[in-house]
mmCIF file of the N, C-alpha and C atoms, coordinates in Angstrom:
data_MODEL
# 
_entry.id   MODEL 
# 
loop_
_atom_site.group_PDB 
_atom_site.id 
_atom_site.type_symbol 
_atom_site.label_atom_id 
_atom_site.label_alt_id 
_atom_site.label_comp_id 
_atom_site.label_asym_id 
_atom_site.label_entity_id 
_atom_site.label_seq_id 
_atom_site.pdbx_PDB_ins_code 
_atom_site.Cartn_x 
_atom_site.Cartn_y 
_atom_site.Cartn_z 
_atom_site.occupancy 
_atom_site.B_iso_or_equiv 
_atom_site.pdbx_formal_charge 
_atom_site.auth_seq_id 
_atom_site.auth_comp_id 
_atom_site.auth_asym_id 
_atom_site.auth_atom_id 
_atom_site.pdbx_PDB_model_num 
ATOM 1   N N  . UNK A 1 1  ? 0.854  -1.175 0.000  1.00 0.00 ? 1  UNK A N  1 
ATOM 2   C CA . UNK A 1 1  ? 0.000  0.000  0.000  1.00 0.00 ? 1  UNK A CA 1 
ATOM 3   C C  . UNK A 1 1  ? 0.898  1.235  0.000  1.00 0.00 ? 1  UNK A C  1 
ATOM 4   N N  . UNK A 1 2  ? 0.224  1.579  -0.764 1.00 0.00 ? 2  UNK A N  1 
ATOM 5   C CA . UNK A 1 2  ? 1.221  3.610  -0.929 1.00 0.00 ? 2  UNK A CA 1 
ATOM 6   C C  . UNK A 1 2  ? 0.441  4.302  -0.355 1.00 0.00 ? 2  UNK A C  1 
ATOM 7   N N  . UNK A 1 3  ? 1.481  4.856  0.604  1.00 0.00 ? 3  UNK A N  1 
ATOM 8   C CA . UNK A 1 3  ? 0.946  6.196  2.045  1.00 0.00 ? 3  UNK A CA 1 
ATOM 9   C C  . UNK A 1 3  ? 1.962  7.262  1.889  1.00 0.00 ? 3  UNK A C  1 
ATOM 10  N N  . UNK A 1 4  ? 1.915  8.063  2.752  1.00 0.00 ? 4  UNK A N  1 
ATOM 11  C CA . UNK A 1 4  ? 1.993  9.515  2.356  1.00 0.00 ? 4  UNK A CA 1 
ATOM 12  C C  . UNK A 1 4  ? 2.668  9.555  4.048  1.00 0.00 ? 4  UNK A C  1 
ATOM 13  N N  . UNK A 1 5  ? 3.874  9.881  3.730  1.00 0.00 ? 5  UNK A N  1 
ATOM 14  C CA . UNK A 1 5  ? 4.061  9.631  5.677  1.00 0.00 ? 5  UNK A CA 1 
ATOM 15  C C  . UNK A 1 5  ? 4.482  11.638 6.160  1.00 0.00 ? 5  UNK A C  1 
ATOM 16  N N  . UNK A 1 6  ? 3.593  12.046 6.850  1.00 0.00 ? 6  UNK A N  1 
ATOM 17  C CA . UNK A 1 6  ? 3.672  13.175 7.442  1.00 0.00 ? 6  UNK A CA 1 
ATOM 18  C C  . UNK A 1 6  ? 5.012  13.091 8.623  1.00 0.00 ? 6  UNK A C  1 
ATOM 19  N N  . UNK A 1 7  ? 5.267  12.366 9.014  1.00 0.00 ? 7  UNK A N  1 
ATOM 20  C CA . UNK A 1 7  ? 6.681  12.323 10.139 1.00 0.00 ? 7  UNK A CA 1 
ATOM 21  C C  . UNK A 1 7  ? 7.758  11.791 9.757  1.00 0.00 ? 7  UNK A C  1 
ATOM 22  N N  . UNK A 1 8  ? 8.678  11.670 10.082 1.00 0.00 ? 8  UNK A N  1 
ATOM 23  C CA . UNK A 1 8  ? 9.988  10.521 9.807  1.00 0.00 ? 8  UNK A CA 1 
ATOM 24  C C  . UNK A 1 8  ? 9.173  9.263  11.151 1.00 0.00 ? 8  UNK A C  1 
ATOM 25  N N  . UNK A 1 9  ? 9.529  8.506  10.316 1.00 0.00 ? 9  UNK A N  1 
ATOM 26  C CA . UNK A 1 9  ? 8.742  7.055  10.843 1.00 0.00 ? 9  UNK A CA 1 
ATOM 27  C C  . UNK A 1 9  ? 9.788  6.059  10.876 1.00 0.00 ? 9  UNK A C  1 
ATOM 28  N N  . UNK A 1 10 ? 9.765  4.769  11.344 1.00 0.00 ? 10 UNK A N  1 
ATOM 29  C CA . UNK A 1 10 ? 10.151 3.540  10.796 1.00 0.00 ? 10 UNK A CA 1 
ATOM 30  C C  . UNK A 1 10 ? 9.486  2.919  10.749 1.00 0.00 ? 10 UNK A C  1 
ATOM 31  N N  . UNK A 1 11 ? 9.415  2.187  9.895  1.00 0.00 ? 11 UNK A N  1 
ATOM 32  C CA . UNK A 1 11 ? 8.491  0.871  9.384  1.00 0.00 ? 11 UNK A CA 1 
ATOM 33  C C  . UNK A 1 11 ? 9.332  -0.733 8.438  1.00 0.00 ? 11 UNK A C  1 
ATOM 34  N N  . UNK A 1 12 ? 9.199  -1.382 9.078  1.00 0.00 ? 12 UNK A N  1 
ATOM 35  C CA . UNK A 1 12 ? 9.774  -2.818 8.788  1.00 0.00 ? 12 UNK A CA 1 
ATOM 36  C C  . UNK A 1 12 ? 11.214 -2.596 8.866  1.00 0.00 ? 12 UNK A C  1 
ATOM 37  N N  . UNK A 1 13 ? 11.839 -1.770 9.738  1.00 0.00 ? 13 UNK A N  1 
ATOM 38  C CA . UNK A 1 13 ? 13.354 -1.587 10.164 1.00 0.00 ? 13 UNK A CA 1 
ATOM 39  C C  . UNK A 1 13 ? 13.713 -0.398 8.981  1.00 0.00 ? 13 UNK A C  1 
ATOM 40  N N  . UNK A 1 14 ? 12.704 -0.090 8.219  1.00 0.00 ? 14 UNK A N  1 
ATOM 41  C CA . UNK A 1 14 ? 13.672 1.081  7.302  1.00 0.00 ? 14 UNK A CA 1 
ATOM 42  C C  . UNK A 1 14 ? 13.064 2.915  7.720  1.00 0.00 ? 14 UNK A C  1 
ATOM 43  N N  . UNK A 1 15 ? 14.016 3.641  7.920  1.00 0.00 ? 15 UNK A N  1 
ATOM 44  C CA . UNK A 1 15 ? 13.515 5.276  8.372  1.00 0.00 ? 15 UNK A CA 1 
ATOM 45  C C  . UNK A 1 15 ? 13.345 5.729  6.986  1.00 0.00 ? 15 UNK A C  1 
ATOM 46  N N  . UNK A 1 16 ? 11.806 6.210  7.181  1.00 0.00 ? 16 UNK A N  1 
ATOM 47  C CA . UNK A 1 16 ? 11.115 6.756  6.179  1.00 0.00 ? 16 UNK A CA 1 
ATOM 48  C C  . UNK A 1 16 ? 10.874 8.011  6.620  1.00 0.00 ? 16 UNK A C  1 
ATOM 49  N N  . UNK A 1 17 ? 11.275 9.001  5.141  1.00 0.00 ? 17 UNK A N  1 
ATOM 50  C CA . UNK A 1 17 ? 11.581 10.468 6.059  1.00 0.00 ? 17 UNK A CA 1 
ATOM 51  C C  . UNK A 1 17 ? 10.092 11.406 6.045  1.00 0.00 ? 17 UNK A C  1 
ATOM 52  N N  . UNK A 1 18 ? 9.819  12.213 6.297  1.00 0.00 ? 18 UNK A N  1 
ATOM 53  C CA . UNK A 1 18 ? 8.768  12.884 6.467  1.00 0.00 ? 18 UNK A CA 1 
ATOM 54  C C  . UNK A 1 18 ? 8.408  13.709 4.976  1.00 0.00 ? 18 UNK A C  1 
ATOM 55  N N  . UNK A 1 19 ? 7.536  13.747 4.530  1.00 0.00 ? 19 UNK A N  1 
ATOM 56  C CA . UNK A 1 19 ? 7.111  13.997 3.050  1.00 0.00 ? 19 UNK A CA 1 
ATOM 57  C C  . UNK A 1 19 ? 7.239  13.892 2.060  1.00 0.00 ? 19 UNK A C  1 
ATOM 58  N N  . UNK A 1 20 ? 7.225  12.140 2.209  1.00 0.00 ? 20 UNK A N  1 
ATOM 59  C CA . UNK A 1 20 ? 7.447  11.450 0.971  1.00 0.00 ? 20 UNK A CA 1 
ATOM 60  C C  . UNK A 1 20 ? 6.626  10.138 0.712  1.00 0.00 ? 20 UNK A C  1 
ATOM 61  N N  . UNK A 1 21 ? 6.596  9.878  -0.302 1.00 0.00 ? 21 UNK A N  1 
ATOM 62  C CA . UNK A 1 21 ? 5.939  8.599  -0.507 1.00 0.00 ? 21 UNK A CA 1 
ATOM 63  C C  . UNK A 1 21 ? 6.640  7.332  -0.953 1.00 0.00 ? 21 UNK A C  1 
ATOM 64  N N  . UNK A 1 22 ? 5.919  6.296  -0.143 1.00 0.00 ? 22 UNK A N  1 
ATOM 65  C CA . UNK A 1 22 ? 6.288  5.118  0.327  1.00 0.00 ? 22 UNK A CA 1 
ATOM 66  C C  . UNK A 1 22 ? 5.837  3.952  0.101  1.00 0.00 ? 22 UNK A C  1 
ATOM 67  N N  . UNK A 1 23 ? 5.946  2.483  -0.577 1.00 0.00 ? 23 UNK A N  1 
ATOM 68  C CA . UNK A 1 23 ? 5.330  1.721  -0.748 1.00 0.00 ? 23 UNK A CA 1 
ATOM 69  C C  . UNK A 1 23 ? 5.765  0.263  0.627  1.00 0.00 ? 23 UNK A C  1 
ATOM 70  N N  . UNK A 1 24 ? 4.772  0.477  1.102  1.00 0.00 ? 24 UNK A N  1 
ATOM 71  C CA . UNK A 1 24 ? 4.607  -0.903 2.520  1.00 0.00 ? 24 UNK A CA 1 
ATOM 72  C C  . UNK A 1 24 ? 3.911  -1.622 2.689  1.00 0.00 ? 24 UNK A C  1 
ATOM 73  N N  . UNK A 1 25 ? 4.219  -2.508 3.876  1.00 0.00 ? 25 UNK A N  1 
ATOM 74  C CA . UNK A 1 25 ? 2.970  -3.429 4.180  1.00 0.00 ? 25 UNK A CA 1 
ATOM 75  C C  . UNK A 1 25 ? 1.687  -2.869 4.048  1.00 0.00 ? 25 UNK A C  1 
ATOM 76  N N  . UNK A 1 26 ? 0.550  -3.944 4.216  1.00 0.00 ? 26 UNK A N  1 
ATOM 77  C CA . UNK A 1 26 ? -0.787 -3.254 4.696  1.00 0.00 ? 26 UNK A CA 1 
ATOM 78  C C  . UNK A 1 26 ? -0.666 -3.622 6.464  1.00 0.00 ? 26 UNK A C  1 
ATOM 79  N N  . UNK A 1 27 ? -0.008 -3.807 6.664  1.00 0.00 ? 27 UNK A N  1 
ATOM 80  C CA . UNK A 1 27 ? -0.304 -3.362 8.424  1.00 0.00 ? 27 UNK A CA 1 
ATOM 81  C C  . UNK A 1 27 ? 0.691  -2.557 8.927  1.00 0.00 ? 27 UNK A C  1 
ATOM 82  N N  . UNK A 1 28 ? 1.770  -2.593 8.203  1.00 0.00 ? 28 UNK A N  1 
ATOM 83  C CA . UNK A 1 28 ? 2.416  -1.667 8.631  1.00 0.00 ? 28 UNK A CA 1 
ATOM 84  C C  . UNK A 1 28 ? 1.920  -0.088 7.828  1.00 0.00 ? 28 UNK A C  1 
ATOM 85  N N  . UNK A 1 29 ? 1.204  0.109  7.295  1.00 0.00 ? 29 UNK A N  1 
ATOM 86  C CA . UNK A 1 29 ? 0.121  1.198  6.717  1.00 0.00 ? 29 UNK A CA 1 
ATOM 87  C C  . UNK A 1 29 ? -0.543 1.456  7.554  1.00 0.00 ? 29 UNK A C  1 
ATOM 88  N N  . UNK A 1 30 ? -1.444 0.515  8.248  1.00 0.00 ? 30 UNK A N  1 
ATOM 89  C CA . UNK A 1 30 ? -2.335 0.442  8.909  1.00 0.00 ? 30 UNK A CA 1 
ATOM 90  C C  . UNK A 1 30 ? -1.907 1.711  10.237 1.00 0.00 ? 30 UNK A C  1 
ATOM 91  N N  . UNK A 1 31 ? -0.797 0.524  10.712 1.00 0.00 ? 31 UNK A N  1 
ATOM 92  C CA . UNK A 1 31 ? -0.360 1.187  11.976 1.00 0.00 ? 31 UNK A CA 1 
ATOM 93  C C  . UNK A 1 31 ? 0.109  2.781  11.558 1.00 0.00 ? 31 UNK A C  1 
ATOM 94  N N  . UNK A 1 32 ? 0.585  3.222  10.443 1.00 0.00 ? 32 UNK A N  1 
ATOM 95  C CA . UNK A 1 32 ? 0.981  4.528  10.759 1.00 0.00 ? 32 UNK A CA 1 
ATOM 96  C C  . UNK A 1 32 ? -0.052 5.162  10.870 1.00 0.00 ? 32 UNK A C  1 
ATOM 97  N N  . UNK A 1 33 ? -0.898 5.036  9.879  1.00 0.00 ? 33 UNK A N  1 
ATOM 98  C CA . UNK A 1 33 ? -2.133 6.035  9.373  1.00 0.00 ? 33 UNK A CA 1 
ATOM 99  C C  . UNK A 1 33 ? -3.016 5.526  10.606 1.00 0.00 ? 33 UNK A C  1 
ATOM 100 N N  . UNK A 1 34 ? -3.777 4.555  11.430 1.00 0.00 ? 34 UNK A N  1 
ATOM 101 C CA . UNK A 1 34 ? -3.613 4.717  13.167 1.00 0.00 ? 34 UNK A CA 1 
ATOM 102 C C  . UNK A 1 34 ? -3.062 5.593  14.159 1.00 0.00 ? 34 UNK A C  1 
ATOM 103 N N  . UNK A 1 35 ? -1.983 6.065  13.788 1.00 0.00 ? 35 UNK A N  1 
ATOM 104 C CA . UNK A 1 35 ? -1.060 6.621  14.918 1.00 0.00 ? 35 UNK A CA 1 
ATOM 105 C C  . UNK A 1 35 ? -1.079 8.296  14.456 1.00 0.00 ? 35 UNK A C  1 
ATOM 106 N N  . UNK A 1 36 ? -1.044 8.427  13.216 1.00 0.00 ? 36 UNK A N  1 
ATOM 107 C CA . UNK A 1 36 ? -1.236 9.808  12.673 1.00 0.00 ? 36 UNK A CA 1 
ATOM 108 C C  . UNK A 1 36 ? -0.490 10.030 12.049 1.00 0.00 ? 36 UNK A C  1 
ATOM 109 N N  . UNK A 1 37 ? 0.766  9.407  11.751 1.00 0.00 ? 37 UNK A N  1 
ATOM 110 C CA . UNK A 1 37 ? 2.133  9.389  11.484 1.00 0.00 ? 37 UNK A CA 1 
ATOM 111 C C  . UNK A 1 37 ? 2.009  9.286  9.424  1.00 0.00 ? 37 UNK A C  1 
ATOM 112 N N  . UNK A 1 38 ? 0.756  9.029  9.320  1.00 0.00 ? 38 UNK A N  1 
ATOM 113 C CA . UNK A 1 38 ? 0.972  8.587  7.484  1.00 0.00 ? 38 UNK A CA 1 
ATOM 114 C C  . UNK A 1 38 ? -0.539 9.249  7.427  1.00 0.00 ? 38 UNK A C  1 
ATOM 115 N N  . UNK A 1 39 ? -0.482 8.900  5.897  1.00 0.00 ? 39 UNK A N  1 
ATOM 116 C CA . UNK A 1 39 ? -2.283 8.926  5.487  1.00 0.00 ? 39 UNK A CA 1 
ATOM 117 C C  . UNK A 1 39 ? -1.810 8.370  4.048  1.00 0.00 ? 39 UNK A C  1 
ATOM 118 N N  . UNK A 1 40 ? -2.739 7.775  3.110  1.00 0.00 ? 40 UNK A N  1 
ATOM 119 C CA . UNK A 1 40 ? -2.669 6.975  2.214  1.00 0.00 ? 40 UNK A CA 1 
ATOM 120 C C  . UNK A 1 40 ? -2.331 8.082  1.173  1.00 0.00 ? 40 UNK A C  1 
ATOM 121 N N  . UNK A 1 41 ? -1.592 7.465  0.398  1.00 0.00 ? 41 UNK A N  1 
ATOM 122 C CA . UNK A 1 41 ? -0.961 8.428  -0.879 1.00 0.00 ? 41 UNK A CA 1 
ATOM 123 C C  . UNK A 1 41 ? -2.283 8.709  -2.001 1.00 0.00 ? 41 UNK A C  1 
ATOM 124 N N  . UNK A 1 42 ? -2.082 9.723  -2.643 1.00 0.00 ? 42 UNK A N  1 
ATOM 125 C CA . UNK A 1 42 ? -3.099 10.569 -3.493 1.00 0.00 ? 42 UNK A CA 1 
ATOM 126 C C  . UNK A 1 42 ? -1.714 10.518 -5.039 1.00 0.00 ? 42 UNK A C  1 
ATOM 127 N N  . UNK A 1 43 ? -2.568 10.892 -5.864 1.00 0.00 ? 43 UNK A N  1 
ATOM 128 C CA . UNK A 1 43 ? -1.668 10.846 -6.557 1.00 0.00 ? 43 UNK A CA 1 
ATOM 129 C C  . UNK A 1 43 ? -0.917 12.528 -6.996 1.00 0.00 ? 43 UNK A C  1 
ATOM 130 N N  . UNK A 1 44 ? -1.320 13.311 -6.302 1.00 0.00 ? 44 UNK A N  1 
ATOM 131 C CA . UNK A 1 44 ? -0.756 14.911 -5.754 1.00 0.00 ? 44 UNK A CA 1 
ATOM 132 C C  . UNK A 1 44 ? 0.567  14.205 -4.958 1.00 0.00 ? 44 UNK A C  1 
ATOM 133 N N  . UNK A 1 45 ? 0.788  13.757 -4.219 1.00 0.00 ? 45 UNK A N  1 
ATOM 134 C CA . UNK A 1 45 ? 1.583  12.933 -3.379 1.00 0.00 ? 45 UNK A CA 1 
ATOM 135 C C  . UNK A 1 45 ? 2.907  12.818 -3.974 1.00 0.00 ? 45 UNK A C  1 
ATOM 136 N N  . UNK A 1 46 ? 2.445  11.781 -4.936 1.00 0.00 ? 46 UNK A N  1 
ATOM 137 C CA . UNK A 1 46 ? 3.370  10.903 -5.422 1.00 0.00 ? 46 UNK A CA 1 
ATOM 138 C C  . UNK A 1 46 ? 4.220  12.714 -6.705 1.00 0.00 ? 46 UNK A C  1 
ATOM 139 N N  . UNK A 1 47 ? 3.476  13.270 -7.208 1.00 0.00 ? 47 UNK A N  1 
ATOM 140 C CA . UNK A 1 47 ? 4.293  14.169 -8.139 1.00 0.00 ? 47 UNK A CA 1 
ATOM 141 C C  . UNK A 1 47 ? 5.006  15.208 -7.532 1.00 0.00 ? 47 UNK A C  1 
ATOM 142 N N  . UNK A 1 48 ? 4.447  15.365 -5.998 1.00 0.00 ? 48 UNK A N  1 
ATOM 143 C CA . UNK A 1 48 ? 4.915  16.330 -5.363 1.00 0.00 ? 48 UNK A CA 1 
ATOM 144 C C  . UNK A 1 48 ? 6.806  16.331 -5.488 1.00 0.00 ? 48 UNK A C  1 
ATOM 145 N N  . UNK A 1 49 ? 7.340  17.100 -4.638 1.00 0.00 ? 49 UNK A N  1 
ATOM 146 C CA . UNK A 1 49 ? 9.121  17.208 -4.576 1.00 0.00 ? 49 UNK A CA 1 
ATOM 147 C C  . UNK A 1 49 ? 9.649  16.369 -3.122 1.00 0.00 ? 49 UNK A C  1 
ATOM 148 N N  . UNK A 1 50 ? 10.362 15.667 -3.148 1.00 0.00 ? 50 UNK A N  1 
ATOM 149 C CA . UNK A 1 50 ? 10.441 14.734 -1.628 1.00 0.00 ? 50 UNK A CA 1 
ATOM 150 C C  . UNK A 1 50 ? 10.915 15.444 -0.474 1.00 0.00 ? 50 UNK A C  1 
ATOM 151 N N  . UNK A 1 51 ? 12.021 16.977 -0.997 1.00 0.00 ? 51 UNK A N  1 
ATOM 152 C CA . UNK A 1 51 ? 11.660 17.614 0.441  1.00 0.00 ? 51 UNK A CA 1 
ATOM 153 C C  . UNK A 1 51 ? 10.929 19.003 0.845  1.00 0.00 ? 51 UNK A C  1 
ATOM 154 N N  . UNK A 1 52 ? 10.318 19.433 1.680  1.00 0.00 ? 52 UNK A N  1 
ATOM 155 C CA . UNK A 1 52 ? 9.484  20.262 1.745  1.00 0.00 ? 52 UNK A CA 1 
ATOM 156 C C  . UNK A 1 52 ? 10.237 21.990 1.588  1.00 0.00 ? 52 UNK A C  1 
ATOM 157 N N  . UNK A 1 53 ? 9.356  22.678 0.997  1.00 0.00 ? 53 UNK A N  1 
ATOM 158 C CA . UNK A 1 53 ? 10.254 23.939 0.711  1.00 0.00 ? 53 UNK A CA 1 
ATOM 159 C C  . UNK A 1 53 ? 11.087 24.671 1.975  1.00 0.00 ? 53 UNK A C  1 
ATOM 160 N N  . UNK A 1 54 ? 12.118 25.721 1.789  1.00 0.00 ? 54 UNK A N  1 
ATOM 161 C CA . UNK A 1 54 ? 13.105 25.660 3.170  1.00 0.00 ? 54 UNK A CA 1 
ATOM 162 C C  . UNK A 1 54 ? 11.972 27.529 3.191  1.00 0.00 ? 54 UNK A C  1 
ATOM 163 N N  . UNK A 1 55 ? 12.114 27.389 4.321  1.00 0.00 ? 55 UNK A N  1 
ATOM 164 C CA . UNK A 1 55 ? 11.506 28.740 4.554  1.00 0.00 ? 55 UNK A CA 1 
ATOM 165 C C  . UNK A 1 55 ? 12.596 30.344 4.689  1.00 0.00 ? 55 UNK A C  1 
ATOM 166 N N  . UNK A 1 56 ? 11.936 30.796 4.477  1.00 0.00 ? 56 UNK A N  1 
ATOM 167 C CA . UNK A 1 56 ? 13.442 31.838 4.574  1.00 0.00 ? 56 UNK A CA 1 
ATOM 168 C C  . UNK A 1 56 ? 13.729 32.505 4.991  1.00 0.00 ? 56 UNK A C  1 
ATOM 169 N N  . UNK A 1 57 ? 15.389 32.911 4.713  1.00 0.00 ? 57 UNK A N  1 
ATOM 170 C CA . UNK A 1 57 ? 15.861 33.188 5.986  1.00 0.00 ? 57 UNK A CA 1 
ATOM 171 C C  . UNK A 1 57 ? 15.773 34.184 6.495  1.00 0.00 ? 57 UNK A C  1 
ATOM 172 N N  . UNK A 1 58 ? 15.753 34.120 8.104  1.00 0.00 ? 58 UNK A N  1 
ATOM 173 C CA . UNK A 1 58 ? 15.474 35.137 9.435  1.00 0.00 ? 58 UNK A CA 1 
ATOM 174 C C  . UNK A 1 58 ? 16.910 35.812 9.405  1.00 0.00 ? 58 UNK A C  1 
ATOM 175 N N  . UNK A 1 59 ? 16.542 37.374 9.314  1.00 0.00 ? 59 UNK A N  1 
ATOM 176 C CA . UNK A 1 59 ? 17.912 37.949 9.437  1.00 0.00 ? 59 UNK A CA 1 
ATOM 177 C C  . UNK A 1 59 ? 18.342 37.808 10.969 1.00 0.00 ? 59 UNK A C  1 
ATOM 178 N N  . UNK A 1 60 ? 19.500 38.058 11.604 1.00 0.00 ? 60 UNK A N  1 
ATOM 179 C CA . UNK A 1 60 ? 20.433 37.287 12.549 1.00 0.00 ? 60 UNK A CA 1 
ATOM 180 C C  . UNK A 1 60 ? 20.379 39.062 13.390 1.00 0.00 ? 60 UNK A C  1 
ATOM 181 N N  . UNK A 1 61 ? 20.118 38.687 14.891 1.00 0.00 ? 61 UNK A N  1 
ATOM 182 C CA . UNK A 1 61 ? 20.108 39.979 15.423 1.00 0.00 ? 61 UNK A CA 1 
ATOM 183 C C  . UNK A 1 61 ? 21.258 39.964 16.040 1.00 0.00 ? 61 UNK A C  1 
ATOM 184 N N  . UNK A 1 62 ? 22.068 41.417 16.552 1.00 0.00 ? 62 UNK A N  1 
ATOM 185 C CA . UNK A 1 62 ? 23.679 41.990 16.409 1.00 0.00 ? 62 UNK A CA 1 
ATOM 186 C C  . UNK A 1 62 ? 23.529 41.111 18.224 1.00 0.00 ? 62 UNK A C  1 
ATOM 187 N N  . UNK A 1 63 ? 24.577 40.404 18.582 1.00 0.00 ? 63 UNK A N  1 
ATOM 188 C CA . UNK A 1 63 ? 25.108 39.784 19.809 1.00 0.00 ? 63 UNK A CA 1 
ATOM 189 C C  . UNK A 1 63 ? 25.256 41.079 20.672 1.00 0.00 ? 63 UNK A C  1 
ATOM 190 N N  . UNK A 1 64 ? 24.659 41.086 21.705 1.00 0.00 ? 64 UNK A N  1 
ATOM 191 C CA . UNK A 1 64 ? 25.402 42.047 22.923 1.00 0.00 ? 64 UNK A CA 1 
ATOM 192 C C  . UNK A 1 64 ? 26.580 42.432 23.004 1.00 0.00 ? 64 UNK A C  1 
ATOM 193 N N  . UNK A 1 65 ? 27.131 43.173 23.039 1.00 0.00 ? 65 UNK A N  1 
ATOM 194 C CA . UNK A 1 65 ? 28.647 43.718 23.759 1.00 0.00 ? 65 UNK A CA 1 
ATOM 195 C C  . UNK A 1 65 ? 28.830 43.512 25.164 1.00 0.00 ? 65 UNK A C  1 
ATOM 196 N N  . UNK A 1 66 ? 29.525 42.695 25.571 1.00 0.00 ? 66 UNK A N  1 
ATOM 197 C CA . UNK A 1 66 ? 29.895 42.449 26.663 1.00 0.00 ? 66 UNK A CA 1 
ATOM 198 C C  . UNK A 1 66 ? 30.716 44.062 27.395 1.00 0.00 ? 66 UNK A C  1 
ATOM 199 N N  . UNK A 1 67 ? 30.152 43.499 28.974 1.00 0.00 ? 67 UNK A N  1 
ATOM 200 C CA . UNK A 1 67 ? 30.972 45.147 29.491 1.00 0.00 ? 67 UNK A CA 1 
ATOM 201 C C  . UNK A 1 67 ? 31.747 44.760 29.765 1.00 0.00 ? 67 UNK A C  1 
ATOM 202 N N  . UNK A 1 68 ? 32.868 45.860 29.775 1.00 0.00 ? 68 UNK A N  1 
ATOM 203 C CA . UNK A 1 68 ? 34.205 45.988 30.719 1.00 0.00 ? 68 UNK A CA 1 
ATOM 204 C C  . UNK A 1 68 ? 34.054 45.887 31.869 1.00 0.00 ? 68 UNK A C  1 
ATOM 205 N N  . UNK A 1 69 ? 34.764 44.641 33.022 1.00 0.00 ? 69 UNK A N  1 
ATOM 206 C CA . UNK A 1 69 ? 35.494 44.246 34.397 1.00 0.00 ? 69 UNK A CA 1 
ATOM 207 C C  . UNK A 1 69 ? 35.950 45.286 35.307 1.00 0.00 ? 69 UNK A C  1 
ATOM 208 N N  . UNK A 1 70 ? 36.238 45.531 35.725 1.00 0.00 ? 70 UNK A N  1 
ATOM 209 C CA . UNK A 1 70 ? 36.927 46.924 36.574 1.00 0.00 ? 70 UNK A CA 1 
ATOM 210 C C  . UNK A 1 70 ? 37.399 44.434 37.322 1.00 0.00 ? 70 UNK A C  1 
ATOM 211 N N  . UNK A 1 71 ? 39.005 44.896 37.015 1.00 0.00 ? 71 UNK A N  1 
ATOM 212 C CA . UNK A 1 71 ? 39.652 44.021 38.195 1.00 0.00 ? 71 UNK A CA 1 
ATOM 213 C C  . UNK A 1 71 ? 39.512 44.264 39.297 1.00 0.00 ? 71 UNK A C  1 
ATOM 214 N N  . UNK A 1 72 ? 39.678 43.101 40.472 1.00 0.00 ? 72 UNK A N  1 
ATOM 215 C CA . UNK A 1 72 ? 39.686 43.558 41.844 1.00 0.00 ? 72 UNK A CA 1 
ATOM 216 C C  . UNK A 1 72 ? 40.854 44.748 42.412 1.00 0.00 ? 72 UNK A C  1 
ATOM 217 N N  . UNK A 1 73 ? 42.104 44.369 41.804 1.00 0.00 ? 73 UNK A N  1 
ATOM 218 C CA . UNK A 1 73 ? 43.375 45.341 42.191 1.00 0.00 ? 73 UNK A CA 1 
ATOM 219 C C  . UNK A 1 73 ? 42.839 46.766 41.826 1.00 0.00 ? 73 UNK A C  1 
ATOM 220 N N  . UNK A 1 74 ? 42.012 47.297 40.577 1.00 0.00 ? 74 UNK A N  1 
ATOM 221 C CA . UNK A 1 74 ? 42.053 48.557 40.087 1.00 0.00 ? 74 UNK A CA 1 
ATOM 222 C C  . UNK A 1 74 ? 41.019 49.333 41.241 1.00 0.00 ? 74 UNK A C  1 
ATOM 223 N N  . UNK A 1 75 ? 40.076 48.144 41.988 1.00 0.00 ? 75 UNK A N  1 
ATOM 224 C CA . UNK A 1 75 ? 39.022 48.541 42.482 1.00 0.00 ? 75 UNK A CA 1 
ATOM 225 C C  . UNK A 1 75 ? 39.720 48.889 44.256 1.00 0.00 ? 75 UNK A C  1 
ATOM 226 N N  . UNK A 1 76 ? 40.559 48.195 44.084 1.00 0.00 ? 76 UNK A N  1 
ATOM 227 C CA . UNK A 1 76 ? 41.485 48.152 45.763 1.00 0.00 ? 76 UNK A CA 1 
ATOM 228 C C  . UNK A 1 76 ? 42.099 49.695 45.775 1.00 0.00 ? 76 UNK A C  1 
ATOM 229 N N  . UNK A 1 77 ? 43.095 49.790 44.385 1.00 0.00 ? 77 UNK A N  1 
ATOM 230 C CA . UNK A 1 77 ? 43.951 50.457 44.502 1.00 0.00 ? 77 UNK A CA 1 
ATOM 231 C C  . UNK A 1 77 ? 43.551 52.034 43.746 1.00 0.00 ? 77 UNK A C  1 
ATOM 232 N N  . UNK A 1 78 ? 42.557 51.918 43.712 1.00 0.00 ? 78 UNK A N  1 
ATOM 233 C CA . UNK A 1 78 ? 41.586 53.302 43.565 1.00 0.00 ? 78 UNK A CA 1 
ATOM 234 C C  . UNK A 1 78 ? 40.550 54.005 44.851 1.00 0.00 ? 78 UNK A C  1 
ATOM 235 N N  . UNK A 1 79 ? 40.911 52.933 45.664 1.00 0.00 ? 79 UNK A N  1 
ATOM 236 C CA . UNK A 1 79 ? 39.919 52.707 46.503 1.00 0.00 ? 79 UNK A CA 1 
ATOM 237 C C  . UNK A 1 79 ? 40.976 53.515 48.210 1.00 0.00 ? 79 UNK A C  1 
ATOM 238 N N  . UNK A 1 80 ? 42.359 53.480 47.732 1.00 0.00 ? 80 UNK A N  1 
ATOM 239 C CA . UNK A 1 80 ? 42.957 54.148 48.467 1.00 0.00 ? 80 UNK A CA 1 
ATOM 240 C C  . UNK A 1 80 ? 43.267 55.508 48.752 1.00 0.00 ? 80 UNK A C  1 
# 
């Protein structure tokens, strides 16, 4: 049976990755599309692209500047 697996799954020892289509048992079908993990392939499915589009990219915000220490000695010897 051809399913449509919405997760990365395993089924009969092989990792089946998430949005792609797959030909398996019928119980091991069973059990995904049970669990939520599949749903039966369409034939939209099968023409689709095997990995899902990358979304894009988040510009990167500027890191803090760390402050300047005052050492213990500068704090002693100012302190006199």
């Amino acid at each position: 049976m051809k399913i449509f697996t919405t997760r990365g799954v395993i089924a009969s020892g092989q990792a089946l990755e998430a949005g792609s289509v797959y030909d398996v048992s019928e119980k091991d079908a069973s059990t995904l599309i049970a669990m939520g993990k599949a749903r039966e392939a369409t034939t939209e499915d099968e023409a689709a692209p095997a990995c899902p589009p990358t979304p894009p990219p988040v510009a990167e915000t500027p890191k803090p500047k760390a402050k300047k220490v005052k050492s213990i000695l500068e704090e002693v010897n100012g302190a006199e």
